[in-house]
N, C-alpha and C positions, 0 to 999 in steps of 0.2 A: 522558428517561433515556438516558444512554449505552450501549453495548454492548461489552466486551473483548476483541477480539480477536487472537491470533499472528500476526503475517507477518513470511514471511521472500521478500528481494525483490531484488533488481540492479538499481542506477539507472546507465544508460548514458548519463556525462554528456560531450558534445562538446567541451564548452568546457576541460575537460582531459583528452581521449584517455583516458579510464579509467573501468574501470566499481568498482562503489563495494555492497559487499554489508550489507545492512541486515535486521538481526532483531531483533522484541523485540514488546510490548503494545503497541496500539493501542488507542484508544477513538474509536466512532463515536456521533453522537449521533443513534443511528434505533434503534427497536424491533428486536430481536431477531429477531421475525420476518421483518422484510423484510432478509433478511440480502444483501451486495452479492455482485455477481459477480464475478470477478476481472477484468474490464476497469473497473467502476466504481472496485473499490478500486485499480486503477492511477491514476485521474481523478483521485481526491482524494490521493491520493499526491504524483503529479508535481504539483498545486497548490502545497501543502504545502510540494515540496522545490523548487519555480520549475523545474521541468523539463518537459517535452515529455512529454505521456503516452506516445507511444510510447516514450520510453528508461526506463521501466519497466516490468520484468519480473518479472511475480509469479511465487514459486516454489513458496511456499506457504504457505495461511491458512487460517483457521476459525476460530469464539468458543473463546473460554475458558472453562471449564465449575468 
């Protein structure tokens, strides 16, 4: 079962000098309970977007209720 979450983040991308601001619903496919930390949801992030996890910066997140 998925879980819904907000984030709103900055992906600091090299390859064009620019950083690039992103908000909106996410869905993870993990139980509610194990909810991520903000360095994991950076992880799957920067997967997602082919970036360097370090060039994202989460600003802010939490389920959706």
């Amino acid at each position: 079962m998925s879980t819904p979450y907000y984030a709103s983040f900055f992906v600091h991308d090299p390859r064009e000098e620019a950083v690039t601001q992103y908000c909106g619903v996410i869905e993870l496919a993990r139980p509610a309970r194990n909810q991520p930390g903000p360095r994991d949801l950076a992880v799957l992030l920067a997967r997602n977007l082919d970036v360097d996890c370090d060039d994202v910066e989460v600003l802010q997140w939490g389920p959706v209720h």
